[in-house]
C-alpha positions as CSV (number, residue, x, y, z in Angstrom):
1,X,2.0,2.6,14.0
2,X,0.4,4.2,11.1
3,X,-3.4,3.5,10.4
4,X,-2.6,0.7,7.7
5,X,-0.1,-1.4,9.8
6,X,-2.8,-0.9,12.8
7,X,-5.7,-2.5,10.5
8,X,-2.9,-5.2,8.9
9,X,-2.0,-6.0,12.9
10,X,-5.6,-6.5,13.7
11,X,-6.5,-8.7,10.9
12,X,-3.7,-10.7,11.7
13,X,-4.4,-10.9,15.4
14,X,-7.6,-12.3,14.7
15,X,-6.3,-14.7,12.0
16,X,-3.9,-15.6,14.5
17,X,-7.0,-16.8,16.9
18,X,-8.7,-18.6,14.0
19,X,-5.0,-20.5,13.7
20,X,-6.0,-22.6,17.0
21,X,-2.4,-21.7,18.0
22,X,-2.6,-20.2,21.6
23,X,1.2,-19.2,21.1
24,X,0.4,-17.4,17.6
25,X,-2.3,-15.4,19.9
26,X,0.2,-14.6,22.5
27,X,2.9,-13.9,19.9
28,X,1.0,-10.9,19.5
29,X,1.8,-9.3,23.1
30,X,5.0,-7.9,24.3
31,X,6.6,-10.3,26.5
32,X,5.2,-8.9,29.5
33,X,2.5,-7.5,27.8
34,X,-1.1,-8.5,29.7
35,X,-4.8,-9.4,29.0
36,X,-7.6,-9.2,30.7
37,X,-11.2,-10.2,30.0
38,X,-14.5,-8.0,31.5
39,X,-12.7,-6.8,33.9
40,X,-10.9,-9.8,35.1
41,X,-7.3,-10.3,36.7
42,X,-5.2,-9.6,33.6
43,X,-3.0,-12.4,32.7
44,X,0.5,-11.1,32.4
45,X,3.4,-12.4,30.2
46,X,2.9,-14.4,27.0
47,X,2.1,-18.0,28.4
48,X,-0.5,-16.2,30.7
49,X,-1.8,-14.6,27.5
50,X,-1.6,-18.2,25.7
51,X,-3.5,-19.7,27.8
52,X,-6.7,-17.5,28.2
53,X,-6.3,-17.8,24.3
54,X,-6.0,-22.0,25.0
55,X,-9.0,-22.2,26.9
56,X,-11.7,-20.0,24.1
57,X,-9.8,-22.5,21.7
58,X,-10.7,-25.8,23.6
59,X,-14.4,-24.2,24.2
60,X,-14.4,-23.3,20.7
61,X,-12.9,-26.3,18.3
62,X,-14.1,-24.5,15.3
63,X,-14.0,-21.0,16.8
64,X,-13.6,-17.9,13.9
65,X,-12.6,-14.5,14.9
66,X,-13.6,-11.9,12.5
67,X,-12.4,-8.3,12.8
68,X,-14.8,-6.1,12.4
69,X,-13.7,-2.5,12.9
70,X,-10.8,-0.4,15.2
71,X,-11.4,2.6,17.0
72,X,-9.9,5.5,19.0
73,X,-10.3,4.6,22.7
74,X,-8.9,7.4,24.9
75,X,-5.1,6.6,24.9
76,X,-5.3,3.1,22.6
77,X,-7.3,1.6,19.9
78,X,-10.4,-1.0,20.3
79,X,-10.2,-3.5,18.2
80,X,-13.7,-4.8,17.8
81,X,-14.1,-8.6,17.3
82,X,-16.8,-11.3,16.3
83,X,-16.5,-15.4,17.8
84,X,-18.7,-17.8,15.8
85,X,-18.0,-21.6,17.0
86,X,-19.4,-24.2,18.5
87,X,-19.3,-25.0,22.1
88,X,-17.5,-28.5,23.0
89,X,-19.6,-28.6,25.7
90,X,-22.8,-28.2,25.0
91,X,-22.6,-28.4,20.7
92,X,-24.7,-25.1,20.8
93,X,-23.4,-22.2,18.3
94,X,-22.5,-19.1,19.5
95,X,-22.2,-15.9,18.0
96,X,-20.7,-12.9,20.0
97,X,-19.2,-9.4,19.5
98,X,-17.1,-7.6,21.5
99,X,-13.6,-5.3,21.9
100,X,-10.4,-5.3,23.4
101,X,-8.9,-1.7,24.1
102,X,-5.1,-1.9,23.3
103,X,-2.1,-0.1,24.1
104,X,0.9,-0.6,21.6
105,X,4.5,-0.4,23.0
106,X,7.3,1.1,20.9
107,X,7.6,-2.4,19.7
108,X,5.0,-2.3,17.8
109,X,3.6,-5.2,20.3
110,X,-0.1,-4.8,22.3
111,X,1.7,-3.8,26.1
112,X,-1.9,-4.1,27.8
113,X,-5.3,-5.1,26.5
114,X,-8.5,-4.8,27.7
115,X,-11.7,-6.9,26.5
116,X,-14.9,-7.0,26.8
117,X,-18.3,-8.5,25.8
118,X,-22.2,-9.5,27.1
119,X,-21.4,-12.3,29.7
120,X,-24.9,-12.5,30.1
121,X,-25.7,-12.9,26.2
122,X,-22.5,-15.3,25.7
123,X,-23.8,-17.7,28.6
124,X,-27.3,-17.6,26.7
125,X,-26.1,-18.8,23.6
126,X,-23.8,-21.6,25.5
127,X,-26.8,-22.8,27.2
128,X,-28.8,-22.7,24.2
129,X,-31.6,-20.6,25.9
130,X,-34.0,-19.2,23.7
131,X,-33.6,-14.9,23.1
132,X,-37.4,-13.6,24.9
């Protein structure tokens, strides 16, 4: 992919999580294409994918994903990420930041991604505890 279809993919990928539409989200993976989130078991295969996507959906009714910026990451690209919503469970807003490091097949299609963000600063902001 050249550097303009790269930047046009990632601002649809995240318009694609603002959609609410955990298949849009998944669309976006080759069809045995895998996630995984700080380091957890990576979901594998577009359902998998749809329904990590499901779950920040149901936690996040109003959730926006902004993209913010992609980088060179050894052999892929981080595509750096901002969640605003608010939490169905405990009606607190949360803001967070954080990347996923992708590798594109030949498709065109992210083959693996890897994200990450603060646990600790996401769980904060659920909660509704106070920064120190």
């Amino acid at each position: 992919m050249t550097s303009d279809e790269l930047n046009d993919f990632a601002a649809s990928y995240a318009r694609a999580w603002c959609s609410h539409n955990p298949e849009s989200v998944a669309a976006f993976f080759a069809e045995n294409g895998s996630l995984s989130v700080n380091d957890g078991p990576p979901a594998v295969g577009r359902a998998a994918v749809a329904e990590i996507a499901r779950g920040f959906m149901r936690d996040f009714p109003d959730m926006i994903v902004t993209f913010d910026k992609l980088e060179p990451h050894g052999d892929g690209t981080a595509f750096h990420w901002t969640l605003t919503g608010t939490h169905a469970g405990t009606g607190n807003h949360v803001q967070i930041s954080g990347y996923e490091v992708w590798k594109i097949d030949n498709a065109g299609l992210i083959a693996e991604s890897s994200g990450q963000f603060d646990t600790a600063e996401y769980e904060r902001q659920v909660k509704g505890v106070p920064e120190l």
